[in-house]
SESEDO-336235 format. One line per 2 residues: number of its first residue (from 1); their letters; for each residue x, y, z of N, C-alpha, C. Coordinates in nm, 4 decimals. Example, Ala and Ser with C-alpha at 12.3 -4.5 7.8 and 13.67 -1.06 7.14 Angstrom:
<sites>
1	as	1.3190:-0.5690:0.7800:1.2300:-0.4500:0.7800:1.3200:-0.3300:0.7800; 1.2850:-0.2250:0.7080:1.3670:-0.1060:0.7140:1.2900:0.0030:0.7870
</sites>
This chain:
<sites>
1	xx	-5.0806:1.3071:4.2015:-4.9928:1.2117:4.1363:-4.8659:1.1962:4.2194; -4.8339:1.0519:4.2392:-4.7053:1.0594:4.3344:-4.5957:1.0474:4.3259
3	xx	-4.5972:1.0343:4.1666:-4.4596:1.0318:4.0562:-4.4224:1.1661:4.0777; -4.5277:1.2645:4.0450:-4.5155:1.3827:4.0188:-4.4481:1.4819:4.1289
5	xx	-4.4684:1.4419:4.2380:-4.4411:1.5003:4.3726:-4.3515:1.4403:4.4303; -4.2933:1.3371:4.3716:-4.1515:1.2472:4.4414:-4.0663:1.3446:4.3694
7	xx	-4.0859:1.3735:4.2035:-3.9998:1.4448:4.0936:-3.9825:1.5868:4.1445; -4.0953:1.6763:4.2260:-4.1019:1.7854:4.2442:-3.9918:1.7794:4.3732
9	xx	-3.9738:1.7581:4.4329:-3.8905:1.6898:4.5145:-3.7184:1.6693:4.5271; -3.7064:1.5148:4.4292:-3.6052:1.4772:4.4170:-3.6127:1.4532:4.2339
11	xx	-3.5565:1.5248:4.1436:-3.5601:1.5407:4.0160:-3.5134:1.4491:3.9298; -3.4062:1.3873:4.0664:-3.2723:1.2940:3.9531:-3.2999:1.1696:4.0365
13	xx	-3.4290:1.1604:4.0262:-3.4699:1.0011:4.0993:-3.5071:0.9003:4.0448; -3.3755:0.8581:3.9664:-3.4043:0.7039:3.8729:-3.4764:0.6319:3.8419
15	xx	-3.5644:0.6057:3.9877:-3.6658:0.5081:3.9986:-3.8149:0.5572:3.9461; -3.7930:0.6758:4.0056:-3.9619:0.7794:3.9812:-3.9734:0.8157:3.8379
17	xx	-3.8481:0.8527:3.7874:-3.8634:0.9511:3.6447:-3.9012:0.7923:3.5085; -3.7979:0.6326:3.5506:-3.8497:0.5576:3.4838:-3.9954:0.4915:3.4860
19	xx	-4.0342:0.4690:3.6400:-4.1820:0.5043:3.7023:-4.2923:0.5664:3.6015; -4.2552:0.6647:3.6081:-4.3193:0.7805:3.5695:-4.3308:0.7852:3.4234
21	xx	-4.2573:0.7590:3.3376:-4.2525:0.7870:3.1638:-4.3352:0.6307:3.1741; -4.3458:0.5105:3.2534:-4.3892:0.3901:3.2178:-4.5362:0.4325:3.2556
23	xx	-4.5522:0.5316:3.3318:-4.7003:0.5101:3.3755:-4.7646:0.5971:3.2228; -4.6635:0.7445:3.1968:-4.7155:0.8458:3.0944:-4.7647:0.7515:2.9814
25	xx	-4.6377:0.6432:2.8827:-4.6290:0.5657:2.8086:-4.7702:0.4979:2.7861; -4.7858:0.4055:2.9500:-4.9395:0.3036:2.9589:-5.0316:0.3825:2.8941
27	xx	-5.0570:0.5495:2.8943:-5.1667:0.6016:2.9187:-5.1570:0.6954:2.8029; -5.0997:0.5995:2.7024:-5.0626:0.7281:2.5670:-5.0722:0.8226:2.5598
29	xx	-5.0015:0.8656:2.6749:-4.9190:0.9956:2.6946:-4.7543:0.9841:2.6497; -4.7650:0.9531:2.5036:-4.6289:0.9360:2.4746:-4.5144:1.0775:2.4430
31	xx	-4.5604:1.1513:2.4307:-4.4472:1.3099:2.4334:-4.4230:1.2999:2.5872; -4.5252:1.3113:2.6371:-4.4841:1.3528:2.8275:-4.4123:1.2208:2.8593
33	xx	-4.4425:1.0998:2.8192:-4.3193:0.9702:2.8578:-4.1793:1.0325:2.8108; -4.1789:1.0793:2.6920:-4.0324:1.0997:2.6020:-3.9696:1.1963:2.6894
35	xx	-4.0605:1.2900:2.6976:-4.0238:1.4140:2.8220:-3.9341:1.3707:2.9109; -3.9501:1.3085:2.9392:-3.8885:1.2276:3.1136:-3.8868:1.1645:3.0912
37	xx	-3.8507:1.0562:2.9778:-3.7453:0.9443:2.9688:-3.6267:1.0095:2.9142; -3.6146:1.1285:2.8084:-3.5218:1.2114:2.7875:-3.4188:1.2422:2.8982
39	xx	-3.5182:1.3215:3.0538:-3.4368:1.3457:3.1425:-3.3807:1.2422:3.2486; -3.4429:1.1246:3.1654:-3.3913:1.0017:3.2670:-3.2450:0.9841:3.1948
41	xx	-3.2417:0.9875:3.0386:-3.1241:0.9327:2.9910:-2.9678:1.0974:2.9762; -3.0513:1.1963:2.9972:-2.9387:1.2781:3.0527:-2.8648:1.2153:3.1995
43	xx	-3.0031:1.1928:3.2535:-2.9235:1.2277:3.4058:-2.8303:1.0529:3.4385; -2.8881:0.9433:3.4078:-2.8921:0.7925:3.3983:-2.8968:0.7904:3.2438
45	xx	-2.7180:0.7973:3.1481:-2.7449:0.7312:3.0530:-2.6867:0.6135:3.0329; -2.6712:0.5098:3.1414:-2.6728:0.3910:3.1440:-2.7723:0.3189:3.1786
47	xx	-2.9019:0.3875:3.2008:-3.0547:0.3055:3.2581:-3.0718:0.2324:3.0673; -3.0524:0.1120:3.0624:-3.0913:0.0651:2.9590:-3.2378:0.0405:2.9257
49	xx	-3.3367:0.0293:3.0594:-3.4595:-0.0005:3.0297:-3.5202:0.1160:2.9807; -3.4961:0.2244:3.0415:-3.5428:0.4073:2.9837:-3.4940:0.3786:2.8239
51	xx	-3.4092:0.3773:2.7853:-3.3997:0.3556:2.6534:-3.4463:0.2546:2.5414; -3.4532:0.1557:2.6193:-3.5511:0.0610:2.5415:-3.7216:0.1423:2.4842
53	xx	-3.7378:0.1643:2.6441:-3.8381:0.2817:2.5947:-3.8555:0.3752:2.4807; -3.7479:0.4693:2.4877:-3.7637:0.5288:2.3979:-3.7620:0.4983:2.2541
55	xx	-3.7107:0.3969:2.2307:-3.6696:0.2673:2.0960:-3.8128:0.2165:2.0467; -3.8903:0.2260:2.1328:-4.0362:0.1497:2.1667:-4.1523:0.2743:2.1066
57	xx	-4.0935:0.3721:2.2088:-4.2233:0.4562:2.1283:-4.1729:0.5539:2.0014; -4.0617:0.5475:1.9529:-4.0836:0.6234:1.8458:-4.0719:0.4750:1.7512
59	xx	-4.0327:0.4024:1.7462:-4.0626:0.2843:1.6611:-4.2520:0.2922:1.6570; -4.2986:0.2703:1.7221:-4.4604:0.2952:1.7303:-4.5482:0.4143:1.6417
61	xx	-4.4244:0.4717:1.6814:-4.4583:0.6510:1.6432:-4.4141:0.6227:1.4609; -4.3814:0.5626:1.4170:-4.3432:0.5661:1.3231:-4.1853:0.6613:1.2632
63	xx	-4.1220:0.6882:1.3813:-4.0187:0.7764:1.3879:-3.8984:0.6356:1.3934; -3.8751:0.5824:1.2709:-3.7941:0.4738:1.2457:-3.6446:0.5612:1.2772
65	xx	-3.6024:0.6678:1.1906:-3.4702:0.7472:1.1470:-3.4341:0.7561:1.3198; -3.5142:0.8183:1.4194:-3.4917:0.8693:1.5154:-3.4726:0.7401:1.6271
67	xx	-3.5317:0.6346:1.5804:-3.5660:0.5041:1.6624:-3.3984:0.4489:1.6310; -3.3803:0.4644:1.5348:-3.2248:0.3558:1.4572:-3.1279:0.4680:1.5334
69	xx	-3.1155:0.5724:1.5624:-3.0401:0.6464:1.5848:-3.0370:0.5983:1.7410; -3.1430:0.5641:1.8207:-3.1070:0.5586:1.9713:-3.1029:0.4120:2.0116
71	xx	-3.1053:0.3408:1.8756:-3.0184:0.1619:1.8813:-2.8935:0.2114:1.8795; -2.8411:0.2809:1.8230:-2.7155:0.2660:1.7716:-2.6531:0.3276:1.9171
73	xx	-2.6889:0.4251:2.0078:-2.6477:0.5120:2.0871:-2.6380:0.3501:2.2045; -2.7329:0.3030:2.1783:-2.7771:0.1755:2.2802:-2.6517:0.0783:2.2664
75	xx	-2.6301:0.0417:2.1479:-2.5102:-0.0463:2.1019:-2.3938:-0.0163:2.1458; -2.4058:0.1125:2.1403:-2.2593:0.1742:2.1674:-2.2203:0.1771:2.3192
77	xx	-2.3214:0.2212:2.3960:-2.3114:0.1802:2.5651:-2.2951:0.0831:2.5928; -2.3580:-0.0264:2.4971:-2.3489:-0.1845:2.5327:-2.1919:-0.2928:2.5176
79	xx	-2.1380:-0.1726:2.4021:-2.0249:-0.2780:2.3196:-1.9282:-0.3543:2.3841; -1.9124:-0.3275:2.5452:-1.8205:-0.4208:2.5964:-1.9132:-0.5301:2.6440
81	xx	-2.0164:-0.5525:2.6444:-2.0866:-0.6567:2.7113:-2.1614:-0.7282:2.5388; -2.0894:-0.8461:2.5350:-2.1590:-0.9171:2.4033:-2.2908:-0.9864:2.4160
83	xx	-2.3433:-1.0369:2.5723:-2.4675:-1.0678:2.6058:-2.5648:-0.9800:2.5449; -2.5107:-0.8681:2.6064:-2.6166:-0.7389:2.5855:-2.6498:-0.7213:2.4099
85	xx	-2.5316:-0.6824:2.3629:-2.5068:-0.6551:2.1847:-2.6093:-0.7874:2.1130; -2.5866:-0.9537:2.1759:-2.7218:-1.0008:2.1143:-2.8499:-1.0013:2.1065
87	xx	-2.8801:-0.9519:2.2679:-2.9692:-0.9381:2.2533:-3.0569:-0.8423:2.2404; -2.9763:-0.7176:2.2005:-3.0124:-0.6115:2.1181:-3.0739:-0.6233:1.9970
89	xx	-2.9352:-0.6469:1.9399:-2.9600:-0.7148:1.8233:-3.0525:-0.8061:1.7699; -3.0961:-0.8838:1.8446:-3.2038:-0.9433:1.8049:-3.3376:-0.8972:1.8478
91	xx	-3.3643:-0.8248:1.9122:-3.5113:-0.7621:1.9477:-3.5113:-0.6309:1.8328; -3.4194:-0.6205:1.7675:-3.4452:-0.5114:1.6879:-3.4254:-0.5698:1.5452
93	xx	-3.3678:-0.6686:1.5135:-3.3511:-0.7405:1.4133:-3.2601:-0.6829:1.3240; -3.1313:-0.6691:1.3834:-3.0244:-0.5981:1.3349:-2.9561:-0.7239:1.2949
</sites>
């Protein structure tokens, strides 16, 4: 795997770790996506697409409480940009 060996590597590699939770995600491998979309949004918690992610699969997951909790974390990174806040807001139907 060459996600896996870029990560073994270089750990805090933006590109690989979002890479990588998108490939886990495809292949409903959704804990091992969360895994490392988790350490994407420690290391990059301004990667907005990693977080969309995570918004995505516990919404799926049926983990609504935990899903509303990482809109709100999302909103809050977003609040100086009002582009962003609509169209948050509206893909989540806030």
């Amino acid at each position: 795997m060459h996600y896996k060996n870029i990560l073994e590597i270089f750990p805090k590699n933006e590109n690989a770790l979002l890479e990588y939770s998108i490939l886990k995600k495809n292949t409903n491998q959704t804990q091992s996506a969360l895994k490392i979309l988790f350490q994407l949004k420690k290391f990059f918690p301004k990667n907005t697409q990693g977080r969309h992610l995570i918004i995505e699969i516990f919404n799926e997951n049926g983990d609504n409480e935990i899903a509303n909790k990482e809109i709100q974390e999302l909103l809050e990174l977003q609040k100086g940009d009002k582009e962003s806040l609509k169209k948050i807001k509206e893909k989540y139907n806030l």
